[in-house]
C-alpha positions as a printed Julia matrix, in Angstrom:
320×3 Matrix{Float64}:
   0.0     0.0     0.0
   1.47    3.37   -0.92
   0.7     6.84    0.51
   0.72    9.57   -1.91
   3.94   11.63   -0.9
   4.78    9.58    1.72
   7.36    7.05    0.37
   9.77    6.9     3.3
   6.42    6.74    5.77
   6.68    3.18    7.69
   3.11    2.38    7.15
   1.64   -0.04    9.9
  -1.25   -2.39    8.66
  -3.86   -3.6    11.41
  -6.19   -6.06   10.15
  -9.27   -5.66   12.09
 -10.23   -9.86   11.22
  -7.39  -10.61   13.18
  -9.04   -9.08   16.7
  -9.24   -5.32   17.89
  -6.13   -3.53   18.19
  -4.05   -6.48   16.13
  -1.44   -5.36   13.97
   0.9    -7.31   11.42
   4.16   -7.98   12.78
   6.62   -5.71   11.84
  10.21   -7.41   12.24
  10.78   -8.58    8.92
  12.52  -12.32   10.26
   8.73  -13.35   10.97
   6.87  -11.94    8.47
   5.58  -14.15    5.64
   6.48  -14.35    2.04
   5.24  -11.41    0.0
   2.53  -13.79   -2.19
   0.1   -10.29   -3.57
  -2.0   -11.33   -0.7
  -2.53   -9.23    2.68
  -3.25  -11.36    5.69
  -7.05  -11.56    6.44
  -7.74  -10.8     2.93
  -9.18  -13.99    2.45
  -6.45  -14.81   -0.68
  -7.74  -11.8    -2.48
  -5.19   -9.99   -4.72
  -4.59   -6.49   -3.46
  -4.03   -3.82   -6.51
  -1.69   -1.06   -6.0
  -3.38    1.97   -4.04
  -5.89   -0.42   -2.45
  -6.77   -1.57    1.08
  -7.9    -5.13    1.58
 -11.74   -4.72    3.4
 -10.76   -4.19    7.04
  -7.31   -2.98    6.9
  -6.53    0.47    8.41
  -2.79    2.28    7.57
  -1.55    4.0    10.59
   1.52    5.79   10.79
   3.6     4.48   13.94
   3.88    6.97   17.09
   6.93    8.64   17.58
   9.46    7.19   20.2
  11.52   10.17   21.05
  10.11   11.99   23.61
  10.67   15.59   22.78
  11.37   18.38   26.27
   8.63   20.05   27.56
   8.24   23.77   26.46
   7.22   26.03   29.53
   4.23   29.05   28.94
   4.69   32.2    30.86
   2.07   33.87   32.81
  -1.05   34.12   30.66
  -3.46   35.4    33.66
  -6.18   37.99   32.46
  -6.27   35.88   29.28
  -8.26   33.68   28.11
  -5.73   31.09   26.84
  -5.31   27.75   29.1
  -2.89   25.56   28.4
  -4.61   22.42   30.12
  -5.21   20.42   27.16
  -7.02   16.69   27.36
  -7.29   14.05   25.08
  -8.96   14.19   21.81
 -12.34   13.45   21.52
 -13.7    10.47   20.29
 -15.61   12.11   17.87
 -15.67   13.53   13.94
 -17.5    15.1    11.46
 -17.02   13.15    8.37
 -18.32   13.76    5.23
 -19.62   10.95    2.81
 -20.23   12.31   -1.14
 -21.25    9.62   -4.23
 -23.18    9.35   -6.9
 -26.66    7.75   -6.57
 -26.14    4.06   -5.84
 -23.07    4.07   -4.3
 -23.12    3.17   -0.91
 -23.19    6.21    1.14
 -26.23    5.65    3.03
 -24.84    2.25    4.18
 -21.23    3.47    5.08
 -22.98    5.98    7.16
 -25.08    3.47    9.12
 -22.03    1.35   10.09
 -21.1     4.82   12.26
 -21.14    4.8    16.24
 -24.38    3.5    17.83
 -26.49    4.48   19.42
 -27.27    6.53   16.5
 -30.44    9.14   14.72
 -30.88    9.65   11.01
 -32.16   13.02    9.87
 -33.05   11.87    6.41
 -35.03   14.31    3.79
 -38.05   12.88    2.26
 -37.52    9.1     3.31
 -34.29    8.6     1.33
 -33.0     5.73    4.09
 -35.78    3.31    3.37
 -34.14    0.27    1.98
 -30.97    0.18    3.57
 -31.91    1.5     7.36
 -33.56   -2.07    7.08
 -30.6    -4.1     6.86
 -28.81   -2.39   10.4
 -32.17   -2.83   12.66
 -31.43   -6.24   13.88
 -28.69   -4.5    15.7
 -30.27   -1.78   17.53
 -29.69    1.55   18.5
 -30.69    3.69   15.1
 -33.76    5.53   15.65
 -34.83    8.21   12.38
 -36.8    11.06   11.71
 -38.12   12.47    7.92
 -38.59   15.8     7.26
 -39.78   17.2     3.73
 -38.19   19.97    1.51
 -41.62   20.7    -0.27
 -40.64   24.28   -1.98
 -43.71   24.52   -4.74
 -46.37   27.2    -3.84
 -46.23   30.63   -2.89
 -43.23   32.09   -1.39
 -44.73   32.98    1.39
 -46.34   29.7     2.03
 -43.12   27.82    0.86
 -40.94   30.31    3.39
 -43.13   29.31    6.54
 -43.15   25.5     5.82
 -39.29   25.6     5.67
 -38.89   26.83    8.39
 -40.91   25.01   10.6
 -39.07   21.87    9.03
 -35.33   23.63    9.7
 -36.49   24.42   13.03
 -37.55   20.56   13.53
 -34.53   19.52   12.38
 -32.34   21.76   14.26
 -34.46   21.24   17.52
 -33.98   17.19   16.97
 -30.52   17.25   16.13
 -29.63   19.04   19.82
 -32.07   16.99   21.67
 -30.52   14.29   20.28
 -26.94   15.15   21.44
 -27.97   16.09   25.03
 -29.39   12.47   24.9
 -25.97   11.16   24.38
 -26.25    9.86   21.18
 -22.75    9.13   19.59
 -23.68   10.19   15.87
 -26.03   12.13   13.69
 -26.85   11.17    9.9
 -27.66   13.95    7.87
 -28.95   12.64    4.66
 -28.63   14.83    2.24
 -26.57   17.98    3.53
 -27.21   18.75   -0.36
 -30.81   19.14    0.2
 -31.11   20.34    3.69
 -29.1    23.49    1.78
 -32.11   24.08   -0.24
 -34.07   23.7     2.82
 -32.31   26.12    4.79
 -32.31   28.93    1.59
 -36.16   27.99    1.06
 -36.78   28.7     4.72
 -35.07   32.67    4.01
 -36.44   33.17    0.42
 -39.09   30.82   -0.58
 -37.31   29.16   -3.18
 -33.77   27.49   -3.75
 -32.71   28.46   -7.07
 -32.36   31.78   -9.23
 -30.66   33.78   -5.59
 -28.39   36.45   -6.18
 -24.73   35.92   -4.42
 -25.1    37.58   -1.49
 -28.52   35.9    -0.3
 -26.9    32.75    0.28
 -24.93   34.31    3.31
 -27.33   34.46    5.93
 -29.13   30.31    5.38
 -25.1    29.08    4.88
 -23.83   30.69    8.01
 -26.62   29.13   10.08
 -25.85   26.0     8.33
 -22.23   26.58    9.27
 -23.06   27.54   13.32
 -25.3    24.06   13.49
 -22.47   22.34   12.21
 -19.86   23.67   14.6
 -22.29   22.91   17.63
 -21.35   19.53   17.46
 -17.34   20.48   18.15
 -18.72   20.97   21.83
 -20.39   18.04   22.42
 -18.91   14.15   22.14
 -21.21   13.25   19.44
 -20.29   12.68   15.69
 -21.34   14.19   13.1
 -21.97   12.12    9.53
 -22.66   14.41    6.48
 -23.65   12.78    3.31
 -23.85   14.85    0.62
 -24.81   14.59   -3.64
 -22.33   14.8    -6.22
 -22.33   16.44   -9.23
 -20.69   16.68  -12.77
 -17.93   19.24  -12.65
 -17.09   21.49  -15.9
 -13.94   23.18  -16.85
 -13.27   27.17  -18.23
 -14.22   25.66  -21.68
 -18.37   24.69  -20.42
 -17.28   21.64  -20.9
 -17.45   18.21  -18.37
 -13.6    17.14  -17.36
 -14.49   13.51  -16.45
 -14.85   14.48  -12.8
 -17.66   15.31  -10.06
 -17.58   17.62   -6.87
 -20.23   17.89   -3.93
 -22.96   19.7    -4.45
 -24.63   22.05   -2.0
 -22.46   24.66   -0.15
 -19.11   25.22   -1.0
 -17.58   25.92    2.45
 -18.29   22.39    3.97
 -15.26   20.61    3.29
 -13.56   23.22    5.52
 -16.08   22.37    8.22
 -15.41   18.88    7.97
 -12.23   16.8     9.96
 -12.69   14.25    6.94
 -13.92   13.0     3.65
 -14.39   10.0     1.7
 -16.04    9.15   -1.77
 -17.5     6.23   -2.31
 -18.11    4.05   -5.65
 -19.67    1.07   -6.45
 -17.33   -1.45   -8.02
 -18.16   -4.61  -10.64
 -15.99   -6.92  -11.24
 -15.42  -10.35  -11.46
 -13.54  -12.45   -9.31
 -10.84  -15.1    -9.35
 -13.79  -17.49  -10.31
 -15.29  -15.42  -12.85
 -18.18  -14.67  -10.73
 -19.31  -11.13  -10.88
 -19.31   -9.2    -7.77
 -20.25   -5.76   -6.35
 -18.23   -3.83   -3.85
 -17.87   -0.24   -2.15
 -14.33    2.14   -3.04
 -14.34    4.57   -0.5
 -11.22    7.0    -1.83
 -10.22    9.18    0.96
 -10.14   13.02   -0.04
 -10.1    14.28    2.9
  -7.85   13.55    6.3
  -7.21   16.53    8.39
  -5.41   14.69   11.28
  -3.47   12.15    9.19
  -2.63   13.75    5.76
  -0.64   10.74    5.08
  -4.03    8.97    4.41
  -5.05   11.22    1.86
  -5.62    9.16   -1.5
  -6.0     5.63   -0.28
  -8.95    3.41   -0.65
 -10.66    1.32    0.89
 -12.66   -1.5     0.13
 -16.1    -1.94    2.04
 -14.9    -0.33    4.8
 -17.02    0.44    7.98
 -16.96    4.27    9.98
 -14.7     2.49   12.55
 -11.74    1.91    9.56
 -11.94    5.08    8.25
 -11.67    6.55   11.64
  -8.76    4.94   13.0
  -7.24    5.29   10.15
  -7.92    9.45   10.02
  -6.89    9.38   14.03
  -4.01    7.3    14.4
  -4.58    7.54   18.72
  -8.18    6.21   18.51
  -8.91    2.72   18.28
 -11.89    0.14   16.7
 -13.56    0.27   19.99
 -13.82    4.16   20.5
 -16.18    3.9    17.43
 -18.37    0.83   17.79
């Protein structure tokens, strides 16, 4: 497995079949034979640039203790220099195409969890997690025909639901929140100012995005994730013209709001057998506390991989 700008980066494998917290031995004498295929891959082949299903790359902790730096005397400020542990938590955003797994990668986050989902787009896949437990959902409709008006007040009583869910929800001490689609709660939040979501001049999308922004941010003071999944759409170069490529749609800012980001795909192929098969790539494009992970993939990966991969310090167990 190779990290994008990273070649001389000692990259630790942990393969999550072989128990919580396992890792592959690192003292070349007792490692196996290179043979193409990772242990706990089940014999499958492993392509350059991807991750076997289950495998998370850390990069291994320092081991030279560097001196303590002392702070002068900061009284009458407001700076402290008591700093804890990290929190267990993350806002991670999950962008695809229709199809392509998003919904499910999001329902493999922390539980107990609540889905915010906009006209009922989790039915059919909600299903397959409710033998477990601990997801409990809520719809809410983005219904912008009719007067503006009429379309202004119904928007708003649905952003105000949602909000007012969302925080009663974290003071419950639930470990995540699904929004599903951050794309369309947008257009909620601009119908709830204007009446309508499309034909706005510039500057009225400042006032619905920087609410957006603040509910966002409200989650960096409690201990409860935040899951974003958002639409994608084609993206066009100076000439009009598509470049092969797609970028989330909704507001531009959010990837600045977010700690991480994935993509996900949905991959046929056929297998050693010639059997045809369907899988999830989930490409990371985002890892603000490990950029070392920005690039890889992953194959069917759960929230718990992609977050101890992102946060080297956590482990599978701070995000079951």
């Amino acid at each position: 497995v190779e990290a994008a700008g990273a070649a001389d980066l000692a990259l630790h494998l942990r393969v999550l079949e072989a128990g919580a917290g396992a890792e592959l031995d690192d003292d070349p004498a007792r490692q196996r034979p290179d043979d193409g295929a990772a242990e706990g891959s089940g014999g499958q082949e492993m392509r350059k640039g991807d991750v076997a299903a289950g495998t998370v790359v850390k990069k291994p902790a320092p081991k030279v203790a560097e001196p303590m730096i002392e702070m002068p005397d900061l009284s009458g400020t407001s700076f402290t220099s008591e700093i804890g542990e990290a929190k267990k938590m993350m806002i991670l955003g999950i962008d695809g195409l229709e199809g392509d797994g998003k919904t499910h990668l999001a329902l493999t986050g922390p539980k107990p969890l609540v889905f915010q989902s906009i006209d009922d787009r989790h039915n059919g896949v909600i299903q397959k997690f409710k033998a477990k437990g601990g997801i409990a959902y809520a719809t809410y409709r983005n219904n912008v025909i009719g007067d503006k008006s009429d379309v202004r007040e119904r928007a708003r009583a649905e952003v105000d639901r949602w909000i007012n869910d969302g925080r009663l929800a974290i003071k419950a001490g639930v470990r995540a929140v699904i929004w599903d689609t951050a794309t369309e709660l947008r257009d909620l939040f601009l119908a709830a100012y204007w009446g309508k979501c499309e034909q706005l001049m510039p500057k009225q999308y400042g006032a619905p995005h920087t609410e957006l922004s603040d509910l966002i941010r409200e989650f960096r003071e409690s201990e409860t994730s935040l899951i974003i999944i958002s639409k994608m759409k084609k993206s066009y170069g100076e000439d009009d013209k598509w470049n092969g490529k797609y970028e989330r749609q909704g507001m531009s800012n959010i990837g600045f709001l977010l700690d991480a980001a994935v993509t996900t795909e949905l991959v046929r192929e056929e297998n050693e057998k010639g059997v045809l098969e369907n899988w999830f790539k989930v490409t990371v494009t985002k890892a603000g506390f490990e950029p070392d992970a920005l690039g890889l993939e992953l194959r069917n990966p759960t929230f718990a991989d992609i977050a101890t991969m992102v946060m080297p310090e956590s482990s599978d167990k701070d995000w079951r």
